[in-house]
C-alpha positions as CSV (number, residue, x, y, z in Angstrom):
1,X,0.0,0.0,0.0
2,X,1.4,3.5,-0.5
3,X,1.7,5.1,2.6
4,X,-0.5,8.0,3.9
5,X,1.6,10.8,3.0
6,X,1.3,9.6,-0.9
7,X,-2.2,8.8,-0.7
8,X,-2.4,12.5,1.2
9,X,-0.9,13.8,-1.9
10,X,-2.8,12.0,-4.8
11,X,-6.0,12.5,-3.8
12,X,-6.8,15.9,-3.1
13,X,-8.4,16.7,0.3
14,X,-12.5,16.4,0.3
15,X,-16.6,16.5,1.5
16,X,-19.1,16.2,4.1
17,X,-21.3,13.7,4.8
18,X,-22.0,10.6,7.3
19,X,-20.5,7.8,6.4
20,X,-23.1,5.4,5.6
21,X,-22.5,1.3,5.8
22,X,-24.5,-0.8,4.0
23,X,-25.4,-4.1,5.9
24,X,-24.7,-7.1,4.9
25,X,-27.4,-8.3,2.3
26,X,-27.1,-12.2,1.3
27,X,-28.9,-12.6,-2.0
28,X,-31.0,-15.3,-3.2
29,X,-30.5,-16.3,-6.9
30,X,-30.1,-19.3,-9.4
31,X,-26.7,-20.3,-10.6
32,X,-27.2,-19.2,-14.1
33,X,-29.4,-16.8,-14.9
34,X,-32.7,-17.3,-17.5
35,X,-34.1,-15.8,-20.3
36,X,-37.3,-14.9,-18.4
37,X,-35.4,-13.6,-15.5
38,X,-33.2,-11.6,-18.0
39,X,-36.5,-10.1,-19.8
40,X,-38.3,-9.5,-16.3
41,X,-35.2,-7.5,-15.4
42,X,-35.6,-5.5,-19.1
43,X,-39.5,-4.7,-18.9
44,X,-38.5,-3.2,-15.6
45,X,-35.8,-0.7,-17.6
46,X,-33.1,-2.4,-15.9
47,X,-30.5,-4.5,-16.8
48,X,-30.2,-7.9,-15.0
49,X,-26.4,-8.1,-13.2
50,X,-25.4,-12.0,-12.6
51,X,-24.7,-13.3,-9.6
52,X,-21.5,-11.6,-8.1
53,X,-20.3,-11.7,-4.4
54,X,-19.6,-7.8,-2.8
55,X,-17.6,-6.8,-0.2
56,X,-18.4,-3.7,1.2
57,X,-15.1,-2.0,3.3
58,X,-15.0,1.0,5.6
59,X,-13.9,4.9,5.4
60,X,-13.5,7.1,2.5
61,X,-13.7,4.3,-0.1
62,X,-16.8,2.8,1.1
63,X,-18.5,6.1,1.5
64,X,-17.6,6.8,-2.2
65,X,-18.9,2.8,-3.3
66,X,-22.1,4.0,-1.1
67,X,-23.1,7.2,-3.2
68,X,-21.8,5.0,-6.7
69,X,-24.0,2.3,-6.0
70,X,-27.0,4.4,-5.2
71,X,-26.6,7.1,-8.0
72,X,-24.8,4.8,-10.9
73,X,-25.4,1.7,-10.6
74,X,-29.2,0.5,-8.8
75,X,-30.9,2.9,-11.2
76,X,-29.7,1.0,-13.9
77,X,-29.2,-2.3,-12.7
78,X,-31.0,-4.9,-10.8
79,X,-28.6,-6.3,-8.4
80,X,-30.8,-8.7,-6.7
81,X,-28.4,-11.6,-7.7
82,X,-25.7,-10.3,-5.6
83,X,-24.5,-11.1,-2.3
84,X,-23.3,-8.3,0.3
85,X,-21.0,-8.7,3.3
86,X,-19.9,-6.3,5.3
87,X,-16.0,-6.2,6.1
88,X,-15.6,-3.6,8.3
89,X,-13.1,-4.5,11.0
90,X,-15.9,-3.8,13.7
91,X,-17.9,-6.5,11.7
92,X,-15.1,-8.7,11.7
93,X,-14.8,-8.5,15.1
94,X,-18.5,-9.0,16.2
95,X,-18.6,-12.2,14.2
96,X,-15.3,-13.8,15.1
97,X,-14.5,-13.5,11.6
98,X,-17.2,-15.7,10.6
99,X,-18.4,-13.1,8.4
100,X,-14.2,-13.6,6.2
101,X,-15.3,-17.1,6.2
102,X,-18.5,-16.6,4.6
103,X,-16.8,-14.1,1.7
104,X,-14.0,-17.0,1.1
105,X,-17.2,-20.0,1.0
106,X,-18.9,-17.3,-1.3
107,X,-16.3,-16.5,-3.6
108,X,-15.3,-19.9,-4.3
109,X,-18.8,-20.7,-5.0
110,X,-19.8,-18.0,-7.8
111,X,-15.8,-16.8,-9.3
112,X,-16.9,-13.6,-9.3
113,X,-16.3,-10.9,-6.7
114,X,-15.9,-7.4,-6.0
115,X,-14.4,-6.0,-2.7
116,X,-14.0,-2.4,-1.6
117,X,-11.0,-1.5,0.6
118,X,-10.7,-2.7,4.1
119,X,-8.0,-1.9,6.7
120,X,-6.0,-4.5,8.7
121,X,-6.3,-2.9,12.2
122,X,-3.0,-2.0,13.9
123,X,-2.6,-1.4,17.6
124,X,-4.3,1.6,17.5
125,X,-7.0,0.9,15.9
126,X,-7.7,-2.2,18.0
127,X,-8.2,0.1,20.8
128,X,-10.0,3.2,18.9
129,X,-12.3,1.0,17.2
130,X,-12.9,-1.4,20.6
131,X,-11.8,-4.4,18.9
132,X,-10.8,-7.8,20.5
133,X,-7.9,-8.3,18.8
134,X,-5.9,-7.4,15.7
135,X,-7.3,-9.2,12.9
136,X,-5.2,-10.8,9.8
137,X,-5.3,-8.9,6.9
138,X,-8.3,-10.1,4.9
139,X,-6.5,-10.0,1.5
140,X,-4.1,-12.7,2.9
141,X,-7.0,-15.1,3.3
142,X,-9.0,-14.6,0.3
143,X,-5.9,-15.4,-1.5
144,X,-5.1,-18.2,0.0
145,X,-9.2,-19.5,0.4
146,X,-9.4,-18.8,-3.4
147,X,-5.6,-21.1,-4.2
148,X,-4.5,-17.1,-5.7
149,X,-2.1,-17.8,-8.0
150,X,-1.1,-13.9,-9.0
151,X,-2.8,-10.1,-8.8
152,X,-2.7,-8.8,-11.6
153,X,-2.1,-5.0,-11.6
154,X,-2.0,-2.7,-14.6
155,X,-2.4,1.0,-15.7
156,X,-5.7,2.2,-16.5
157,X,-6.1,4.9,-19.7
158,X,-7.9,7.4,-21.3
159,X,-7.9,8.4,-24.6
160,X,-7.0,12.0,-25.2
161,X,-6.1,11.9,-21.3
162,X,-2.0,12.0,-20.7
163,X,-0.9,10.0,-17.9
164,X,2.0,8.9,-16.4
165,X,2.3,5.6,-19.2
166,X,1.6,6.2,-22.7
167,X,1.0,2.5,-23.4
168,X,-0.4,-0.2,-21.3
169,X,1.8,-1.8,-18.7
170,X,1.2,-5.2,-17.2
171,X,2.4,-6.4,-13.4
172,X,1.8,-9.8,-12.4
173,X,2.4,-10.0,-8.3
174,X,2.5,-13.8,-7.3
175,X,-0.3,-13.9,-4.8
176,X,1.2,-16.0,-2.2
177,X,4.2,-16.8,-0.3
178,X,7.0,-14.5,0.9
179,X,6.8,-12.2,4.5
180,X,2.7,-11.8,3.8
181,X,2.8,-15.5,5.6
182,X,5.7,-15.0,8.0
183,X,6.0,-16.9,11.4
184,X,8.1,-15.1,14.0
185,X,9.1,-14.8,17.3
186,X,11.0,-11.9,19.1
187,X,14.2,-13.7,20.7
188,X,17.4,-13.0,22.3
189,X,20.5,-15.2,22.6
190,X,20.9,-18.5,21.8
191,X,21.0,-20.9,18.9
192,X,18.3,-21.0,16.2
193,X,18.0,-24.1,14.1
194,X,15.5,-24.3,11.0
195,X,14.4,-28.0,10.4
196,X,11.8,-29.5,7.3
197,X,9.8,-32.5,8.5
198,X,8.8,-34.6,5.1
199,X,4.6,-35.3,4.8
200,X,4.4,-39.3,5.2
201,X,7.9,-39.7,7.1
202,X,11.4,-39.5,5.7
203,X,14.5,-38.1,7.5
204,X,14.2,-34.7,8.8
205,X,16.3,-31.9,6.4
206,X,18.1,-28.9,8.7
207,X,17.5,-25.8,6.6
208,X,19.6,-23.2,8.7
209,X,21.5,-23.2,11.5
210,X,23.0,-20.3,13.3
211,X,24.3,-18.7,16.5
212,X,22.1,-15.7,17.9
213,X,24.8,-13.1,19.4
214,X,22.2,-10.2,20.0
215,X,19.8,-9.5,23.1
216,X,17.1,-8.7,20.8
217,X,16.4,-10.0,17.6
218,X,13.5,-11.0,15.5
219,X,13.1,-14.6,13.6
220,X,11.2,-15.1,10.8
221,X,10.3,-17.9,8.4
222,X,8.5,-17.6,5.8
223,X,8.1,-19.9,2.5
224,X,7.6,-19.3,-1.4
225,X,4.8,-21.6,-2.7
226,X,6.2,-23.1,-6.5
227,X,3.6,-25.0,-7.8
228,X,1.4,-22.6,-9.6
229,X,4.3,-20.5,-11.2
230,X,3.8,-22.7,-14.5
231,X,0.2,-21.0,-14.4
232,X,1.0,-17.8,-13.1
233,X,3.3,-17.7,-16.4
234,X,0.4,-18.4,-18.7
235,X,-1.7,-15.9,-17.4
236,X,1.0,-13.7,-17.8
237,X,3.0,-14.5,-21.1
238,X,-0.7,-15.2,-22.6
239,X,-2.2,-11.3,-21.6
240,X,1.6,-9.6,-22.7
241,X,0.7,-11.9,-26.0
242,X,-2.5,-10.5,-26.6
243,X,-1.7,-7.1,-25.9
244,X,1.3,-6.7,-28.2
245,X,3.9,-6.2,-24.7
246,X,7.0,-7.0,-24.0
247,X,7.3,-9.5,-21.0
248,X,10.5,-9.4,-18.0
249,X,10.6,-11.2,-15.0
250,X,11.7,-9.6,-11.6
251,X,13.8,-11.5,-9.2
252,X,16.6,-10.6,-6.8
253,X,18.0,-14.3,-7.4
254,X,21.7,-12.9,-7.3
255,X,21.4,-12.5,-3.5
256,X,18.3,-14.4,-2.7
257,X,19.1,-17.6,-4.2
258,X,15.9,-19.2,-3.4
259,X,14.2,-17.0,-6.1
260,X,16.5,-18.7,-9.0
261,X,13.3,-21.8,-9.4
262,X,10.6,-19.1,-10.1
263,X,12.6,-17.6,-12.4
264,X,13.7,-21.1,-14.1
265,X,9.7,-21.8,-14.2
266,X,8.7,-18.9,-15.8
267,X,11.6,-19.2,-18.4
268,X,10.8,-23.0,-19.0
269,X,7.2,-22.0,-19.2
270,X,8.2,-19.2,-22.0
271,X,10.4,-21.2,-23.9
272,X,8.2,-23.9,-24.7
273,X,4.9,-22.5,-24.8
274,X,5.3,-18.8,-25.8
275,X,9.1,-17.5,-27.6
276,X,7.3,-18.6,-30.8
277,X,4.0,-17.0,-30.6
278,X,6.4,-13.6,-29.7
279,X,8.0,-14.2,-32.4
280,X,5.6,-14.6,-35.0
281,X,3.4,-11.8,-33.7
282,X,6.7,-9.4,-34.2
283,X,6.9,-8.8,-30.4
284,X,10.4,-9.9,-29.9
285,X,12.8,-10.9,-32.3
286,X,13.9,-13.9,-33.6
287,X,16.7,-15.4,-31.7
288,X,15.9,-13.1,-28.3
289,X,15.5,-14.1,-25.1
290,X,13.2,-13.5,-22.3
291,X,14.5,-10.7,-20.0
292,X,15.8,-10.8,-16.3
293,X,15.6,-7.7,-14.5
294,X,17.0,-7.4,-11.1
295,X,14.2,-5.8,-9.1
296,X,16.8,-2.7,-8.3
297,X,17.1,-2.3,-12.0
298,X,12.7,-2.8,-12.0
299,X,12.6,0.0,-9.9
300,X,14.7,2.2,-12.4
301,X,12.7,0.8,-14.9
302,X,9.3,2.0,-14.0
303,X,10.8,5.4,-14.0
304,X,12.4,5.9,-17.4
305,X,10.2,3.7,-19.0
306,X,7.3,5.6,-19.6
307,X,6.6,4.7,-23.4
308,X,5.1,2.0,-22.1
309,X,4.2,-1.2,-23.7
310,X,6.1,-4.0,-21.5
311,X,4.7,-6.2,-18.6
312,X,6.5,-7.1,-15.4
313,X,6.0,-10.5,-13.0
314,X,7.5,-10.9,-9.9
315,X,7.4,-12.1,-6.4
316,X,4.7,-11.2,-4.0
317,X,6.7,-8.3,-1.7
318,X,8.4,-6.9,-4.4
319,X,5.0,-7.3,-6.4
320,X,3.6,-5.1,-4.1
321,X,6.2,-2.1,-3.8
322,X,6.9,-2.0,-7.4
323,X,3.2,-1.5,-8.3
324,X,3.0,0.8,-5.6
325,X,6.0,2.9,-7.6
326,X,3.9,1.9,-10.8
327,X,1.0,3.6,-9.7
328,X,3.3,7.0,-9.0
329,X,4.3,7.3,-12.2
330,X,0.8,6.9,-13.6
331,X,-0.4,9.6,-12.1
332,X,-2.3,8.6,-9.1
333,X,-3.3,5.2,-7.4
334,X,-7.0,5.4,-9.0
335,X,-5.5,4.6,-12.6
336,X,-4.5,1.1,-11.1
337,X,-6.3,-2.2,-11.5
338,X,-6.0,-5.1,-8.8
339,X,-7.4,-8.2,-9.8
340,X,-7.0,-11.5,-8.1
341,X,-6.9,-15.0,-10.0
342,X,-6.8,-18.1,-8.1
343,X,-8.6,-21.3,-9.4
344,X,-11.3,-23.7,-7.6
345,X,-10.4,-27.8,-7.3
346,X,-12.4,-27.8,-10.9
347,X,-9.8,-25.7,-12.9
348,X,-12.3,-22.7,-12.8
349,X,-10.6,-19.2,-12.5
350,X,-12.3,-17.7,-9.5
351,X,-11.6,-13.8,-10.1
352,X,-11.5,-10.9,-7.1
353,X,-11.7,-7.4,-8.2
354,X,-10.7,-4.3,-6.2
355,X,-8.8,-0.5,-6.6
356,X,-4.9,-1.1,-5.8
357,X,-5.4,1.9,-2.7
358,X,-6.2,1.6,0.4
359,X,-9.4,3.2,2.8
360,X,-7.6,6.5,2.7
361,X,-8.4,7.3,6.0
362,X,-6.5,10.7,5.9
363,X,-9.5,11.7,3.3
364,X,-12.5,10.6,5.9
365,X,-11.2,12.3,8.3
366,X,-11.3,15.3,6.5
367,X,-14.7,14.6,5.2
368,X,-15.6,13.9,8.4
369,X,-14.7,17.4,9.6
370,X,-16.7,18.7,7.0
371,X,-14.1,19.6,4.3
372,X,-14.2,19.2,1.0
373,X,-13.0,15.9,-0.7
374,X,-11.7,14.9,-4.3
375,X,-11.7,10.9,-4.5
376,X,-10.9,9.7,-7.8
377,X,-13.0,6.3,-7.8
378,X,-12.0,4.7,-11.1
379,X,-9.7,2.1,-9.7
380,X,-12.4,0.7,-7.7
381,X,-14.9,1.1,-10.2
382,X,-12.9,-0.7,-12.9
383,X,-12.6,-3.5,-10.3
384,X,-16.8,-3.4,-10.1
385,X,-16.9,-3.7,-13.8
386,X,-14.5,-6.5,-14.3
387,X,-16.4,-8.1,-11.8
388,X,-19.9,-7.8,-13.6
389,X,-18.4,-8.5,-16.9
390,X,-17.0,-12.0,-14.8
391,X,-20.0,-12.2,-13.3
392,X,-21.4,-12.2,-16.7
393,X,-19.5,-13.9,-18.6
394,X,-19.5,-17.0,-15.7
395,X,-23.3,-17.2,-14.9
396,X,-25.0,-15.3,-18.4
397,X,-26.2,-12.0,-19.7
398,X,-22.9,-11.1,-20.8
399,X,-24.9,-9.9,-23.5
400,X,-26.7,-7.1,-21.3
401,X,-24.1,-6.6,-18.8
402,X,-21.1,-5.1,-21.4
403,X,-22.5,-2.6,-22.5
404,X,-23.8,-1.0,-19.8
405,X,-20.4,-1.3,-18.4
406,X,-18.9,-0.1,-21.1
407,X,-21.0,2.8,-21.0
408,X,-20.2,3.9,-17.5
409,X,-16.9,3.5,-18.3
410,X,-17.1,6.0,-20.9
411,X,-19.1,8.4,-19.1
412,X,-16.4,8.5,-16.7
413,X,-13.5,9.0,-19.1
414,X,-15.2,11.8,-20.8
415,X,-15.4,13.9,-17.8
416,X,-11.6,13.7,-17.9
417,X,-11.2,14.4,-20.9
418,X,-13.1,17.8,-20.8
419,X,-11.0,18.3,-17.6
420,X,-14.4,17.7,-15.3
421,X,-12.7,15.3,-13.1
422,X,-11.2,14.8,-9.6
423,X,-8.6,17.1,-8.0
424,X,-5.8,14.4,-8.4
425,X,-5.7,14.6,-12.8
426,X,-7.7,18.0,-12.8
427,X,-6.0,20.2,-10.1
428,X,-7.4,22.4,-7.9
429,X,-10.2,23.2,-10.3
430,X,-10.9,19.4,-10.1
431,X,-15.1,18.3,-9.1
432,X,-15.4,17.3,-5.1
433,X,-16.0,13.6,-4.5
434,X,-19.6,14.6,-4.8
435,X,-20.1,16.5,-7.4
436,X,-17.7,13.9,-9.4
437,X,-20.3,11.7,-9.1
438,X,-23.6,13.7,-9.8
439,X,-22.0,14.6,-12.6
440,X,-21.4,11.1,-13.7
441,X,-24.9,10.2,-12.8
442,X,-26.1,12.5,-15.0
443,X,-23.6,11.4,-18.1
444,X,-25.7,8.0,-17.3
């Protein structure tokens, strides 16, 4: 996440009312939807939205999904098939977490979802909110409910709109493994001895031993997860493919030799399945190679790079700070996608949607104090349409459902264009977070 003083800086201060949560409303629906119900939805001059699971979150995002839903999106669209939860750490805590639980069994069960930011309370928090106790980060177990194989993160444009990339750019972050997953334990001296136990028996393996010299140290362990990188690839070297991109692969396998197998994976993968297709769509030339960048050169990269047209994968952490650099160059955190791909037992893509920001908590507070606020919700509303279009394309009435995205979609990129957007593109002459959105309402 980019850290509050960037988020204080990318979208502008901003507005004044209550924040209003949504409860959670479980829907009731069929698991593909029918030609009557379809038509029923149409006679009543609203579309019919397929089933979708939605995650409502807390502060200054979720008041902005609040006012979206009620002035975009539910004149419009009937979203009876949907089911609401509501993640708000204070629900979280009230229900034990059983209300995570229910998102995970949710998710897996219709591939489709949308989720609004939430916050992983810190100490703080814990007490300002009253909670129990810190809860896990929720991202960490929808990842690993859903078997997330990588979040996929790229920039988000508008034609006749300069940004920060002129072409598209691609980021695959493997969604698991790495310090997300950590064990540790706050030590002094002694002796610390790392030791793999084989599943089904076999000889113990000592992965690390060493002498602890210090009074205070922290221990960690943490493992990287290998067996989806062959998909991972695919998904990757199949949208570069598509797109007409230039794929590299980010590792820091010169010092942290245990990152040499994912890049070997992705290679193999390329070689075999892909260096051909590149090839013969005029990509790469013949006789190239696929590209290893070191993630300090990445980081460079991103910078000087702003042509565009080239896609990045790489571990989870450094997944996670190089899109946030990604999303500085492009202008602001709101031109960023963050989609999730895992898979069920089946084979079937199960896909999360959601803006690559945070809550922005800075922002409600000032909303909260009555000032004026300039959100820029196109992140999370690209994540709501690529969840309908999902939804759609998984359960039926994809035929219905485009458009209509692709409408809204449009209505919001021509208010950028004739400079009628947030504060963050538009400057100080940029629409509040409410007027933003009357205005869009009114495009629709």
């Amino acid at each position: 996440m980019a850290s509050k003083n960037v988020l204080r800086r990318i979208f502008s201060n901003a507005g004044s009312r209550l924040l209003q949560c949504t409860a959670p409303r479980p829907g009731k629906h069929s698991q593909l939807l029918t030609a009557r119900g379809m038509a029923a939805a149409s006679a009543g001059g609203k579309i019919q939205a397929a089933p979708m699971v939605y995650v409502a979150g807390e502060e200054m995002t979720r008041y902005t999904m609040d006012l979206i839903l009620e002035r975009w999106v539910k004149p419009h669209v009937d979203t009876s098939a949907w089911e609401f939860f509501d993640l708000r750490a204070k629900n979280r805590d009230d229900t034990e977490d059983q209300v995570l639980r229910d998102v995970i069994t949710a998710g897996a069960r219709l591939k489709a979802i949308f989720k609004e930011p939430t916050i992983t309370p810190t100490a703080d928090q814990v007490k300002r909110l009253g909670l129990k106790k810190a809860w896990g980060s929720p991202n960490g177990a929808m990842r690993r409910g859903w078997n997330g194989i990588t979040i996929s993160r790229d920039t988000i444009h508008i034609d006749g709109v300069e940004l920060g990339y002129k072409k598209p750019v691609f980021f695959e972050r493997h969604a698991v493994g790495g310090e997300y997953s950590a064990g540790y334990k706050i030590v002094g001296k002694g002796k610390l001895t790392t030791t793999f136990v084989p599943e089904g028996g076999g000889d113990p393996i000592q992965v690390d031993e060493r002498s602890i010299v210090d009074n205070l140290n922290a221990v960690v362990t943490y493992h990287n997860p290998l067996d989806n990188v062959t998909h991972l690839a695919r998904i990757f070297f199949g949208r570069c493919l598509d797109a007409g991109i230039v794929p590299y692969i980010v590792t820091k396998k010169t010092v942290f030799k245990w990152q040499e197998p994912f890049w070997e994976s992705m290679k193999k993968t390329f070689d075999d399945e892909y260096k051909q297709k590149y090839y013969d769509a005029g990509i790469m030339k013949p006789g190239s190679e696929l590209v290893h960048l070191l993630s300090d050169a990445a980081t460079m990269k991103l910078v000087v790079w702003t042509d565009g047209g080239f896609g990045m994968a790489a571990h989870n952490y450094d997944g996670d700070v190089l899109t946030d650099e990604l999303a500085q160059v492009h202008k602001s955190p709101g031109f960023i996608t963050s989609n999730l791909v895992g898979v069920d037992a089946a084979g079937t893509l199960i896909k999360e949607f959601e803006a690559s920001h945070g809550t922005v908590t800075d922002m409600d507070e000032a909303r909260i104090r009555g000032e004026e606020t300039s959100l820029n919700p196109l992140g999370m509303v690209e994540g709501l349409i690529g969840a309908m279009n999902h939804a759609a394309d998984v359960h039926g009435g994809a035929g219905s459902v485009h458009p209509w995205t692709g409408k809204l979609r449009g209505a919001i990129h021509k208010l950028f264009r004739e400079g009628r957007g947030t504060r963050d593109l538009c400057g100080a002459g940029g629409l509040t977070t409410e007027q933003f959105i009357d205005a869009v309402a009114e495009e629709l």
